[in-house]
VMD Tcl script that draws the C-alpha trace (Angstrom):
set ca {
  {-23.76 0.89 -3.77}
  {-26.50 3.12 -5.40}
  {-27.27 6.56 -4.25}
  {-30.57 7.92 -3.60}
  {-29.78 9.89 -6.81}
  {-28.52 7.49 -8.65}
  {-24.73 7.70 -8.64}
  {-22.89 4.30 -7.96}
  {-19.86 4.39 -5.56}
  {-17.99 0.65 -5.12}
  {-16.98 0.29 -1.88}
  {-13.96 -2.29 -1.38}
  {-13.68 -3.21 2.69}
  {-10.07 -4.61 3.71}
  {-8.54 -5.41 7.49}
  {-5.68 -2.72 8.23}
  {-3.31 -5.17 7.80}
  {-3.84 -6.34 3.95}
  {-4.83 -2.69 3.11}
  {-1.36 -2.21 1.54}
  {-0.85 -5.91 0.39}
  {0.17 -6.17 -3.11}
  {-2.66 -7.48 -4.51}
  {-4.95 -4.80 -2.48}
  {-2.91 -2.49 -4.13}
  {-3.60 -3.62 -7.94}
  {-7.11 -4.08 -6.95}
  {-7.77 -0.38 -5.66}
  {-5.42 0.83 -9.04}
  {-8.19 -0.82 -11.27}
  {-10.95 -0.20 -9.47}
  {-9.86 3.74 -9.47}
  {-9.35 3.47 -13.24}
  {-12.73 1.82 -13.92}
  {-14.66 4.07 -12.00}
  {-12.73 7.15 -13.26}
  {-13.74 6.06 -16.80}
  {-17.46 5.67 -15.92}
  {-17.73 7.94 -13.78}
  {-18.45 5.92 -10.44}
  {-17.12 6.39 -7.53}
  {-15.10 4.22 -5.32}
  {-13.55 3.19 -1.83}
  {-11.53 1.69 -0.42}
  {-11.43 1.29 3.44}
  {-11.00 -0.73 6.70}
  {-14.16 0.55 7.82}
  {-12.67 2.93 9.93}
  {-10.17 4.49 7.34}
  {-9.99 5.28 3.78}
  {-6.74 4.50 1.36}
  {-6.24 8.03 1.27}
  {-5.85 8.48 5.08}
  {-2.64 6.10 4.86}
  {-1.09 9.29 1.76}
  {-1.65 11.45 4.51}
  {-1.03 10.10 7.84}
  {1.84 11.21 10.01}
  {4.66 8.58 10.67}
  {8.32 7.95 11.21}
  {10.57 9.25 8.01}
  {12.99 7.48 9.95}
  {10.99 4.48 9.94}
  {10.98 5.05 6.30}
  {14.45 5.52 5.79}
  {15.66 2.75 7.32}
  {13.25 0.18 5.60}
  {14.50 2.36 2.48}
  {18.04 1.34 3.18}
  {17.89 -2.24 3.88}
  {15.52 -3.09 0.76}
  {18.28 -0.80 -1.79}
  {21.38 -3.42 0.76}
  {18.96 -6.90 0.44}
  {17.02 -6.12 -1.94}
  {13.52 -7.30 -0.21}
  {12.90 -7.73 3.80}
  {11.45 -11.09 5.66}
  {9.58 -10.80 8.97}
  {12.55 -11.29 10.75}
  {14.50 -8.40 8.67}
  {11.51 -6.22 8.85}
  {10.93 -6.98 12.66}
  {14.39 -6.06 13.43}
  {13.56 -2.44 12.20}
  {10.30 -1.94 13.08}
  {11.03 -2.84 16.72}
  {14.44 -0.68 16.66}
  {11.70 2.17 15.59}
  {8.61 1.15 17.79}
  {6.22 1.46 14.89}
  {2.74 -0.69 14.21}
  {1.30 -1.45 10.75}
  {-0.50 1.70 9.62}
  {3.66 3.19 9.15}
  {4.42 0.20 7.33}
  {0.75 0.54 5.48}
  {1.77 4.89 4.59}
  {5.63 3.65 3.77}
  {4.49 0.80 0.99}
  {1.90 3.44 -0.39}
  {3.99 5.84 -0.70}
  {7.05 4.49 -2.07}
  {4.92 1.95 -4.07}
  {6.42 -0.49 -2.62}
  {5.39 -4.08 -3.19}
  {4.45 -5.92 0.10}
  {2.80 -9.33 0.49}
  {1.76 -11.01 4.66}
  {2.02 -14.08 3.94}
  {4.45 -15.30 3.47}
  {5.67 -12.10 4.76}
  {7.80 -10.36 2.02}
  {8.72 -6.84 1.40}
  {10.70 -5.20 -1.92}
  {10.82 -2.65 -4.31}
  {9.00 -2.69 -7.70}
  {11.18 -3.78 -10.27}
  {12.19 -0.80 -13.28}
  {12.15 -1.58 -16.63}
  {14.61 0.20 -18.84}
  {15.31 2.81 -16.31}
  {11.83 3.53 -16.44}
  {10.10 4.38 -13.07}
  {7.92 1.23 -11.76}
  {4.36 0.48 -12.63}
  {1.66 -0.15 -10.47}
  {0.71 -3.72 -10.36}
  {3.73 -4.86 -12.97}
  {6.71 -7.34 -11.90}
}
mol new
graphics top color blue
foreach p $ca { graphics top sphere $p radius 0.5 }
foreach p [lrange $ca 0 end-1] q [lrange $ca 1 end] { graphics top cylinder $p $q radius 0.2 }
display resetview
């Protein structure tokens, strides 16, 4: 998009449930970084909601915690896993969208998979890496 003065904001438009998808994720990453370098600015948003809204939303840290636990005891969640939880907590998908952001999590819908980001050499993850 071009403004009337000339500046150039990209606008990326996602459903609410994808915003946090993995490959959502490594999209918005580059997209920051390009316009960052160029000086453009960017978006990304459900039409309703930006990105940013899901940093700063309120939700359940024990939501969080729990989700936490059982990916450090499995190692990643299914639906099923993850259903277990989220129904124990009575949550919908923005949580799940402000949890994955948050903890950088790496989270894919279909099929419906949730883990952490790998490490490499004790190093704390990457974005978009593993």
């Amino acid at each position: 998009m071009i403004l009337s003065d000339g500046r150039r904001v990209y606008v990326e438009i996602k459903p609410l449930f994808t915003m946090a998808e993995d490959q959502n994720v490594c999209k918005w990453h580059a997209l920051k970084n390009f316009c960052e370098k160029n000086g453009f600015g960017c978006l990304m948003t459900t039409g309703t909601r930006s990105i940013n809204h899901y940093f700063e939303q309120e939700y359940s840290e024990a939501f969080e915690i729990d989700i936490l636990k059982a990916l450090d005891e499995a190692g990643s969640l299914s639906w099923p896993e993850y259903n277990k939880i989220k129904t124990q907590h009575e949550t919908f998908i923005n949580d799940l969208c402000t949890i994955v952001l948050k903890n950088d999590l790496k989270f894919n819908t279909g099929p419906f998979h949730l883990e952490r980001r790998c490490k490499t050499a004790g190093l704390a993850p990457s974005p978009c890496q593993c």
